[in-house]
C-alpha positions as CSV (number, residue, x, y, z in Angstrom):
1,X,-10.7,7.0,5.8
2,X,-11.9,8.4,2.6
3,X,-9.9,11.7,3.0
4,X,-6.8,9.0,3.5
5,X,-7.6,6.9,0.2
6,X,-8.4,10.3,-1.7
7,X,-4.8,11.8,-0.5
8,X,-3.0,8.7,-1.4
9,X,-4.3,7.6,-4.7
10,X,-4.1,11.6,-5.7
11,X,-0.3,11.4,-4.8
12,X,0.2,8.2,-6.8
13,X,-1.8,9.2,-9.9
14,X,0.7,12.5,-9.6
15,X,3.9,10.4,-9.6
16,X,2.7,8.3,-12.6
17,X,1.2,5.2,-11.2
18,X,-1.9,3.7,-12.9
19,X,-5.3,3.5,-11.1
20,X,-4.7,-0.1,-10.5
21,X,-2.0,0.9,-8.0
22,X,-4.7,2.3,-5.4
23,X,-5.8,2.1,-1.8
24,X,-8.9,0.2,-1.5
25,X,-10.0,0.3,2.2
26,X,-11.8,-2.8,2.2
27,X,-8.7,-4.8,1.8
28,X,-6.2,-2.2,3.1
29,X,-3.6,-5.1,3.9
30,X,-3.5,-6.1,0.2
31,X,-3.9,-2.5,-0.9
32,X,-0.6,-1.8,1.1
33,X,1.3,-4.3,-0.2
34,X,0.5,-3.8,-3.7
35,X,1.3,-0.3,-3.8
36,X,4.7,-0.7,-1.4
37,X,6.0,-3.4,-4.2
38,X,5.3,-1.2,-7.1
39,X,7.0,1.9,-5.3
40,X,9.9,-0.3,-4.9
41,X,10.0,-1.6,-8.6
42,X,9.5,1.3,-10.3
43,X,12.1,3.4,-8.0
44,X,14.6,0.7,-7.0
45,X,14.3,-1.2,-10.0
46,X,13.8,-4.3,-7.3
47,X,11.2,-7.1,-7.2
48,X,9.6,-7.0,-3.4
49,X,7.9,-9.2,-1.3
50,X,6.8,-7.2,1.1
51,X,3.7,-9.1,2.1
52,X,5.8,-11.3,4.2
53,X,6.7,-8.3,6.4
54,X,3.5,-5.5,6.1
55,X,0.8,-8.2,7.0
56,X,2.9,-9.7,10.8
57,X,3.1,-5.9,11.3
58,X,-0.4,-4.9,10.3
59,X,-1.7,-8.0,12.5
60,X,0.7,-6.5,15.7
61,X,-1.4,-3.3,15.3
62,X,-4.3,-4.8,15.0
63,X,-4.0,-6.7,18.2
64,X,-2.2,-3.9,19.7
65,X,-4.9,-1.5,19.2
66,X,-8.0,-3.6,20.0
């Protein structure tokens, strides 16, 4: 998990984002949501919700993999 977080908050600090934009494995459901609505704001220029749709699917996994 740590070569995962190192990977991804290297590729973000690449592309521009601030540190604030990170994974943080000990809320990875919050940390996913962050960063997938400041992708699409900076790129798309479009204001997300996307907790409504990454937290049902990370609970599915979740369930589906325990």
């Amino acid at each position: 998990m740590a070569n995962v977080k190192y990977f991804g908050d290297s590729f973000l600090n690449s592309q521009g984002y601030s540190k604030a934009i990170s994974f943080d494995p000990l809320r990875p459901t919050e940390s996913i949501i962050i960063i997938t609505d400041a992708i699409f704001k900076r790129n798309f220029g479009l204001k997300v919700d996307s907790g409504k749709y990454i937290k049902p699917a990370i609970l599915y996994i979740q369930v589906w993999y325990n």
